[in-house]
N, C-alpha and C positions, 0 to 999 in steps of 0.2 A: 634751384628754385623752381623750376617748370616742373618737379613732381609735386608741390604743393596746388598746381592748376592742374595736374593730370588727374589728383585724387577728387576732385572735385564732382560729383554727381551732378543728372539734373535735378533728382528728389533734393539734394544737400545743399544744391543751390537755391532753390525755393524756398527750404523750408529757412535758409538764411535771411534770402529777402523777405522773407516774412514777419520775420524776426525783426528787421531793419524799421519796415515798415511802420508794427504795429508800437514802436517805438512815439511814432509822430498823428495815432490815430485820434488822440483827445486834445492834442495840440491848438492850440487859437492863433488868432494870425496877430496877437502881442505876448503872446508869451514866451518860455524860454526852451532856447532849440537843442533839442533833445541829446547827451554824447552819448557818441557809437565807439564802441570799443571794436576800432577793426583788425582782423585775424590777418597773416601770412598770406593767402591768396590774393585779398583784396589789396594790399599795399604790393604785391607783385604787380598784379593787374592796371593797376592807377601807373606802377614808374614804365612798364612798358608801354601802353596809351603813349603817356605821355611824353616821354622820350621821339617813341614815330611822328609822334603829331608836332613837336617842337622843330625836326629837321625838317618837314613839310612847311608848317606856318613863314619860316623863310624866304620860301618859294613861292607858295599859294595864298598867303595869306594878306589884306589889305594893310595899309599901313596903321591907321587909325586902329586897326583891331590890335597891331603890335604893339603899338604905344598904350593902349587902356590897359594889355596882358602886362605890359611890362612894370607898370604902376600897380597891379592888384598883386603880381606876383603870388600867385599861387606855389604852393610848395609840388615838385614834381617827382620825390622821389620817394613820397609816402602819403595818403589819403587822408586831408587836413579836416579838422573837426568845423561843420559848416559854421557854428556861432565863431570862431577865429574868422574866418573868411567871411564872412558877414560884419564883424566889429568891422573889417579893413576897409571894407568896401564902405561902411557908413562914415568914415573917418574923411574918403578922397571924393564920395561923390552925394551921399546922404541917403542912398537906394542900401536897401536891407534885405536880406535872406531871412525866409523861413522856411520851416521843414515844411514836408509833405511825404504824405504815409506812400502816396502811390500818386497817377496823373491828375492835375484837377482839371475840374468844369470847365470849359470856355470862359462861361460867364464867370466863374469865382475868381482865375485864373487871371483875367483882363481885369479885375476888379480889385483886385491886391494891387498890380502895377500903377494906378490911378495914384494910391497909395504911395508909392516909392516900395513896394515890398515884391518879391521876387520868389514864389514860391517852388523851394528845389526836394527832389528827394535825397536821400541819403544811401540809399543802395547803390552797388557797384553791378556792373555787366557783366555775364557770365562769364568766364573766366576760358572757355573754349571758342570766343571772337572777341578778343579785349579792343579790336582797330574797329569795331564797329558792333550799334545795338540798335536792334527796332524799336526798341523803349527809350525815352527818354528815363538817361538813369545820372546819378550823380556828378560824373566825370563830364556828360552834354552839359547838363544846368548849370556848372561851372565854370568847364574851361569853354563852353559857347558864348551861353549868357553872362555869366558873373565876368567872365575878363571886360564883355564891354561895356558892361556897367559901372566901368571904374570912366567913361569919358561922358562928359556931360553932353553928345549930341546924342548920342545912343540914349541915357538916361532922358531925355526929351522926348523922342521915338517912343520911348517903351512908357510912359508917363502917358503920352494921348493917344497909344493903341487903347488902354485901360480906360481914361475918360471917353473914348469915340464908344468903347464896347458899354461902358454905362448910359450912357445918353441914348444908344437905342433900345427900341421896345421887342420889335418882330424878331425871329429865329433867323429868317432870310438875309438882314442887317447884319446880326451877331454873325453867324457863320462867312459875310463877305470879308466883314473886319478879320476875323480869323485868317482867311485866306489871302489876305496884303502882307498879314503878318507873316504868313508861312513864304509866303515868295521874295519878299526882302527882310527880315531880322533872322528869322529861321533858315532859308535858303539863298540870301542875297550877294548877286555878284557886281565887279562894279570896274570900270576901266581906270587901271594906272601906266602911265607912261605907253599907252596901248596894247597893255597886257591885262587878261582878266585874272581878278583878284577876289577872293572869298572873304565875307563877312558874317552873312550869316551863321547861325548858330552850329545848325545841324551841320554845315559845311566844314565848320571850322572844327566841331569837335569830332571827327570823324576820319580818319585816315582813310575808310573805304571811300566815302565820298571825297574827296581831297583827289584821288586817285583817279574818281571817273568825273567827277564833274564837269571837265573842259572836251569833254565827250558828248554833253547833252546839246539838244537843240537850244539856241539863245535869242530871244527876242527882244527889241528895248523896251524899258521898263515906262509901264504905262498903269493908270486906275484902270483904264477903258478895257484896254486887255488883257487883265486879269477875269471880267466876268466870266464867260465860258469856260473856260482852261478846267478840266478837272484832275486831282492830284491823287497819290496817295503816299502818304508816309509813311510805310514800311518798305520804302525798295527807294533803289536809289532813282533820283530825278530823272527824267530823261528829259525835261523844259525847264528850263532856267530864263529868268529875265536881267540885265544888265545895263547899269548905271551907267551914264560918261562919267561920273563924279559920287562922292559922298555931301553934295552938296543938294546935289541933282534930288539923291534919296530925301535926303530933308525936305526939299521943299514941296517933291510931289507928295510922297505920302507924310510927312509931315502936314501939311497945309490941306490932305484930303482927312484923315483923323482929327484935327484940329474942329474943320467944318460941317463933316457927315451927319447924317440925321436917317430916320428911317425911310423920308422922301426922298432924299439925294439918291439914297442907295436904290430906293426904288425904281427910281427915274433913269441909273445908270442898265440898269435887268430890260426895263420897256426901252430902252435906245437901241440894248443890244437884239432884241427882239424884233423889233422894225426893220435893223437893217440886213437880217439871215430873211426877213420876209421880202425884202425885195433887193435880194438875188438873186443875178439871171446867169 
């Protein structure tokens, strides 16, 4: 099976995801989600992911995110057609999968989950780092997101990240909201039994992160300190912020998306500005 990955180009692999892609280019966020007839590589690529990341998720992984995985049950030993995985997930929690040809907007992106819709692609990661990919690519949006869309606190979370990202106006708003989202649903770690535990998405679907994350610097999880912090996601974290609880998660950034506005957010920018101005 490893010379079906070995044969793999990087021209062969583009022009596949391209392929994948333009599958889901005329797509609307109700209509129907496109089938991929996936080739040998890709269902290699999908059962080794997934295999690493199942012996990890044991070890690394929160509880609450095992229990949602274990209820959506994704199939791991071959690359499931996302409208299956979508009917299942509308069945246990009412949140819905649609295609997507490639990343979207912030704004569209945050504006589908308002919705209950969850927009994933359909391509797989190149086949020469299957434990990890700069893109968000099928196997992340799935076994990140979709497993914890199968429990209805997560489904709340991701419901008024989308209403906070609609209700505001300014770029500077939209991108904070973004950046909550990236440091607890995307990256969120969170204490059990005083051991830290991964939720987040990127963490979770991800064996390289899984691997270094208890390596980065940890701070407790705060609105206030997230302003400054700058991130980037194509490398792994080197700042993470950490919950005492998954309840902890709810209430702050739940109850901060629930109430944000383009003045809140503003007002959080001018406090952190004040107090870097009087530093002595």
């Amino acid at each position: 099976m490893q010379g079906h990955r070995d044969q793999v180009t990087d021209t062969a692999y583009e022009k596949r995801r391209e392929e994948i892609a333009a599958l889901s280019a005329d797509v609307t966020l109700h209509g129907p989600i496109p089938v991929v007839e996936y080739i040998d590589w890709e269902h290699e690529v999908w059962r080794l992911a997934c295999a690493a990341l199942d012996a990890r998720h044991r070890v690394d992984a929160a509880a609450e995110y095992l229990e949602s995985a274990e209820a959506l049950a994704i199939p791991l030993d071959h690359v499931p057609q996302l409208r299956d995985v979508s009917d299942r997930l509308t069945s246990i929690s009412g949140f819905r999968l649609q295609s997507a040809a490639t990343l979207v907007p912030l704004k569209e992106f945050c504006g589908s989950l308002a919705n209950s819709v969850f927009r994933s692609t359909q391509y797989i990661r190149h086949p020469r780092a299957p434990l990890y990919s700069e893109d968000p690519d099928m196997l992340h949006d799935l076994v990140g997101h979709g497993n914890v869309l199968a429990n209805d606190r997560f489904v709340r979370l991701y419901r008024l990240a989308g209403e906070a990202a609609n209700r505001v106006e300014s770029d500077e708003a939209l991108q904070f909201i973004g950046k909550v989202f990236w440091f607890t649903l995307e990256c969120g770690v969170v204490r059990e039994r005083g051991e830290r535990k991964a939720y987040g998405a990127t963490l979770v679907s991800s064996y390289g992160e899984l691997d270094h994350f208890r390596s980065a610097e940890f701070r407790p999880l705060s609105i206030e300190s997230l302003v400054d912090v700058k991130y980037d996601i194509t490398t792994y974290q080197p700042l993470l912020f950490e919950a005492d609880s998954m309840n902890e998660v709810e209430d702050l950034v739940g109850s901060f998306w629930d109430t944000c506005d383009d003045d809140s957010i503003a007002a959080l920018f001018s406090g952190a500005s004040r107090s870097v101005g009087t530093r002595r």
